[in-house]
Backbone as JSON Lines, residues from 0, in Angstrom:
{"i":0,"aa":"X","n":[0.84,-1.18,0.0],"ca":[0.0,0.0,0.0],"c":[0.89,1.25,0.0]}
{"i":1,"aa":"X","n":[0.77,2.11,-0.69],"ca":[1.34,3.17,-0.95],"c":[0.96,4.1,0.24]}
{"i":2,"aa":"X","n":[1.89,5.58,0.68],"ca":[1.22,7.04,1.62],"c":[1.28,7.31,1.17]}
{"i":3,"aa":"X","n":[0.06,8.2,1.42],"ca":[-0.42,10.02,1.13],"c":[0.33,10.9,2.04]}
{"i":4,"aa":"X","n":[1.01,11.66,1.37],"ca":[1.87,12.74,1.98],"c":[1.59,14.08,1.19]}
{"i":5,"aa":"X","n":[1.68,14.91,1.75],"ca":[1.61,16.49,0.71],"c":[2.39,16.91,1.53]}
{"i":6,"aa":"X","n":[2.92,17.87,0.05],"ca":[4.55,18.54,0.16],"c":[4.24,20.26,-0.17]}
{"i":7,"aa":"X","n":[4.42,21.06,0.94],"ca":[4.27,22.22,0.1],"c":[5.4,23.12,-0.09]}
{"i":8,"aa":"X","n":[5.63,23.57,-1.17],"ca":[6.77,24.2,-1.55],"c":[6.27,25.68,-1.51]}
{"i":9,"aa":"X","n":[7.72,25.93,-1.92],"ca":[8.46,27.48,-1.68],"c":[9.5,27.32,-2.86]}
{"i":10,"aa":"X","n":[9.1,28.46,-3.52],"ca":[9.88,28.85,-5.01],"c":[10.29,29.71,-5.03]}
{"i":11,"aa":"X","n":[11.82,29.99,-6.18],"ca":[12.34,31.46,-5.95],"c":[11.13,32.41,-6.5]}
{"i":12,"aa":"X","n":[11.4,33.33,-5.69],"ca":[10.35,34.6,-6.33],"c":[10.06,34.6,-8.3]}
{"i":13,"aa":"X","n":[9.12,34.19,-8.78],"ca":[8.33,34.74,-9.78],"c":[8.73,32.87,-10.91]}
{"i":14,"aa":"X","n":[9.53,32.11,-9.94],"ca":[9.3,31.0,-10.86],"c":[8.05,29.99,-10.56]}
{"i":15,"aa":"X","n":[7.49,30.19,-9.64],"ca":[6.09,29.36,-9.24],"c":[5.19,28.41,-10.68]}
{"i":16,"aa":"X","n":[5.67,28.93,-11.82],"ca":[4.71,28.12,-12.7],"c":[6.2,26.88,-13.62]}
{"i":17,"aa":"X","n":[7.26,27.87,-13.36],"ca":[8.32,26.68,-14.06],"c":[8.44,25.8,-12.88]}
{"i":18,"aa":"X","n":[8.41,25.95,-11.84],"ca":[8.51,24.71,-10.7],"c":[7.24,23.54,-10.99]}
{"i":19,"aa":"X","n":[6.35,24.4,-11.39],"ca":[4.75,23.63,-10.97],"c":[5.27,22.28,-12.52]}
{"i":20,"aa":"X","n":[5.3,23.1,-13.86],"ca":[5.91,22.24,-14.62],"c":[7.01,21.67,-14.68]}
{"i":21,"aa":"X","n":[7.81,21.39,-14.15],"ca":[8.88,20.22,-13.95],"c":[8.63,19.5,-12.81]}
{"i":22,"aa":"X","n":[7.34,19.37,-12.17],"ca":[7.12,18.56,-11.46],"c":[5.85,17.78,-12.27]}
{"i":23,"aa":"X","n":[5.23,18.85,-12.87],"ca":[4.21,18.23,-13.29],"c":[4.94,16.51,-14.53]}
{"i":24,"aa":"X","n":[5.94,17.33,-15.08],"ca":[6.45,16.56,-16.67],"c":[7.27,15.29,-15.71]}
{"i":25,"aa":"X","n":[7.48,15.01,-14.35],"ca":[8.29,14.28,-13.34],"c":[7.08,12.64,-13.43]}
{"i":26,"aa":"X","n":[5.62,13.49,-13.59],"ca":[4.46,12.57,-13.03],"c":[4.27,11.47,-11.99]}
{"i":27,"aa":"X","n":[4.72,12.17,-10.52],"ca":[5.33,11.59,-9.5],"c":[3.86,12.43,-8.2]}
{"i":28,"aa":"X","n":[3.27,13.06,-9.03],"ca":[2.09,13.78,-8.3],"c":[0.69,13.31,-8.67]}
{"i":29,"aa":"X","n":[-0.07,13.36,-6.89],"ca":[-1.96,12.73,-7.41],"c":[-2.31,14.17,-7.48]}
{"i":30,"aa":"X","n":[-1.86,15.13,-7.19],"ca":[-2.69,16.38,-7.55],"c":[-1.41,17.13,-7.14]}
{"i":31,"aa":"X","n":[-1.77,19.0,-7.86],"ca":[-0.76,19.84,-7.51],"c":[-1.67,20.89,-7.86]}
{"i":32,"aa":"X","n":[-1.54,21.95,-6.55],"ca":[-1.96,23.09,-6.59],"c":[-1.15,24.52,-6.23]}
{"i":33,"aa":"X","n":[-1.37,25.45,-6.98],"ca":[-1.23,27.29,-6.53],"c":[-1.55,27.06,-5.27]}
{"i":34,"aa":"X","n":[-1.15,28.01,-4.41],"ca":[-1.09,28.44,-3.22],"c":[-0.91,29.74,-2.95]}
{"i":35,"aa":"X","n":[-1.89,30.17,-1.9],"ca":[-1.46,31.82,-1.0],"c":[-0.8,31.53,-0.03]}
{"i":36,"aa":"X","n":[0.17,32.64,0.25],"ca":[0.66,32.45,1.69],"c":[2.47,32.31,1.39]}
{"i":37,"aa":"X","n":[2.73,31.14,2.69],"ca":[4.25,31.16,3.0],"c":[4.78,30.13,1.71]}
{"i":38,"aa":"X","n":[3.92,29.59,1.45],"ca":[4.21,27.99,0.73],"c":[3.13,28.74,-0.98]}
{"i":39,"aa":"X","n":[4.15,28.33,-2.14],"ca":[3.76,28.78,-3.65],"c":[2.83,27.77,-4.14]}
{"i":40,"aa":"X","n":[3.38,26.69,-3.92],"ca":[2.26,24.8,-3.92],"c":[1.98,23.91,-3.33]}
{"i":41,"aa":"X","n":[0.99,23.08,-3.71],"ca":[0.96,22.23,-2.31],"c":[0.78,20.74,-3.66]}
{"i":42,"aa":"X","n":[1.78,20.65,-3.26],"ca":[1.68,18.51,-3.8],"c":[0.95,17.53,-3.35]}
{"i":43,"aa":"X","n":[-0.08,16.81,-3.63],"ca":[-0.1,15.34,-2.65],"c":[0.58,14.25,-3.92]}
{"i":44,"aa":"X","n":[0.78,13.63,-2.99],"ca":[1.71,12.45,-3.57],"c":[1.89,11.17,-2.78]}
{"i":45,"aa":"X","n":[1.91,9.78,-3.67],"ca":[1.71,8.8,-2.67],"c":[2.83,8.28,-3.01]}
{"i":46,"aa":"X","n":[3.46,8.01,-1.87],"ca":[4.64,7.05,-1.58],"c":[4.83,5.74,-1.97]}
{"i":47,"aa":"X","n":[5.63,4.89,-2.93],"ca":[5.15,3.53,-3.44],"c":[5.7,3.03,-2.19]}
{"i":48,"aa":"X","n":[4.92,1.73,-1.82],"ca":[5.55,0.94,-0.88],"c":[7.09,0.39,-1.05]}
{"i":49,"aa":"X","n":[7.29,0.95,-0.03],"ca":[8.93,0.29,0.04],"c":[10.19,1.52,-0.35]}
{"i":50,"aa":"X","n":[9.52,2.25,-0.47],"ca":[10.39,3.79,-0.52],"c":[10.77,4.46,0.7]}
{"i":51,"aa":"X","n":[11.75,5.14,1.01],"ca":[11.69,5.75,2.25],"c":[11.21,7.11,1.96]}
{"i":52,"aa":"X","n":[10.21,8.06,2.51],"ca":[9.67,9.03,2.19],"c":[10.63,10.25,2.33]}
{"i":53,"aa":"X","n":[11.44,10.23,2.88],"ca":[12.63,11.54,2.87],"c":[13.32,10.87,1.1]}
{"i":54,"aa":"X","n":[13.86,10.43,1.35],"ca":[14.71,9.97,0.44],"c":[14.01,10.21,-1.42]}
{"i":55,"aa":"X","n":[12.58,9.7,-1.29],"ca":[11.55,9.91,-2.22],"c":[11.4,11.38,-2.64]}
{"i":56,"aa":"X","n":[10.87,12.25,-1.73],"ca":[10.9,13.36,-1.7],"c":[12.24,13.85,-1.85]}
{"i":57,"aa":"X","n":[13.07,13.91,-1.41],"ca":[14.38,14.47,-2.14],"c":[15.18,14.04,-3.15]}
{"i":58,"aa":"X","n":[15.03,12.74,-3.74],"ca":[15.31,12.5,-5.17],"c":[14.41,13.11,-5.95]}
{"i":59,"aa":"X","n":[12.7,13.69,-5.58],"ca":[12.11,13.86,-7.07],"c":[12.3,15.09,-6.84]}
{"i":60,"aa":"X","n":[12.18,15.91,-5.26],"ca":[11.56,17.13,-5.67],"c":[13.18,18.23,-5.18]}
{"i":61,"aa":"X","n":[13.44,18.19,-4.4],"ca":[15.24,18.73,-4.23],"c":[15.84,19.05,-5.22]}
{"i":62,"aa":"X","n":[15.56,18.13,-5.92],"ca":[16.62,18.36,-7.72],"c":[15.76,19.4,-8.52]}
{"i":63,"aa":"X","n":[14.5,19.38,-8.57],"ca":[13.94,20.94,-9.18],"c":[14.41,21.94,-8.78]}
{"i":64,"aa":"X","n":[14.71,22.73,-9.91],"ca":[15.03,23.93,-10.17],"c":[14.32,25.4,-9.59]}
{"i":65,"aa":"X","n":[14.91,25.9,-8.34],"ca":[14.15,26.36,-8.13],"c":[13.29,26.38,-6.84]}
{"i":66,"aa":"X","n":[13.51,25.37,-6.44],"ca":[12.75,24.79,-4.85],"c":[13.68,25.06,-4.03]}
{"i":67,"aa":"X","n":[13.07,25.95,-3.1],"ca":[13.66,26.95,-2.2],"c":[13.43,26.21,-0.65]}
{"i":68,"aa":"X","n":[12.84,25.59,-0.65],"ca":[12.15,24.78,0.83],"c":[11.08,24.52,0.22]}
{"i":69,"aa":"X","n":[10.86,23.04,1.26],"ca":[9.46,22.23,1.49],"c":[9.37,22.05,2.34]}
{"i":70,"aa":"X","n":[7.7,21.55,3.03],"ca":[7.13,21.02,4.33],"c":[6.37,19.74,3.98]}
{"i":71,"aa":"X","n":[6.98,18.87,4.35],"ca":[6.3,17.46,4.36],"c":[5.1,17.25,5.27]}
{"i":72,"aa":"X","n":[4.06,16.98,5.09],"ca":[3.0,16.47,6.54],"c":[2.23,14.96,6.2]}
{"i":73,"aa":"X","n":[2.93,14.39,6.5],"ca":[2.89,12.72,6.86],"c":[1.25,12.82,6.95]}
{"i":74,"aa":"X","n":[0.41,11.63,6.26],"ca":[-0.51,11.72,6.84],"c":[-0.39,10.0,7.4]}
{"i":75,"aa":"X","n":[-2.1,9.86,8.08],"ca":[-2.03,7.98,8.87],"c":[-3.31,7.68,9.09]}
{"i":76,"aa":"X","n":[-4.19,6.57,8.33],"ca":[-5.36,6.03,8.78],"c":[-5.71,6.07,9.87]}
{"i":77,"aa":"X","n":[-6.72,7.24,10.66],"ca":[-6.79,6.61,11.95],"c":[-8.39,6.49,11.91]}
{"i":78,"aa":"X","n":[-9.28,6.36,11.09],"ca":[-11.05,5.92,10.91],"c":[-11.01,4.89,9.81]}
């Protein structure tokens, strides 16, 4: 079984749509959205089983161009 995790990023000032596409062309995302605020997008993305989720997240998304910081928030079945 794969996790649901969302990642929200932080882009250099005024690249917010070249980040959004080189993640998009990656196809490593279940959805990706614009954002207001501290954070430019917000990713969800599911973890294939057997990945370590740091490691996942910083092979796909670290190496974009442009990604200034992220916030990971783990999610966990609890209903």
């Amino acid at each position: 079984m794969s996790h649901c995790v969302f990642v929200q990023i932080r882009c250099a000032p005024g690249t917010t749509y070249q980040v959004a596409d080189a993640i998009a062309l990656r196809e490593i995302h279940s959805e990706l959205y614009s954002t207001s605020g501290e954070y430019d997008l917000l990713l969800k993305l599911y973890i294939p089983e057997g990945e370590d989720v740091g490691h996942y997240i910083n092979e796909n998304l670290a190496s974009v161009e442009n990604v200034q910081r992220t916030l990971t928030t783990m999610t966990f079945r609890a209903f």
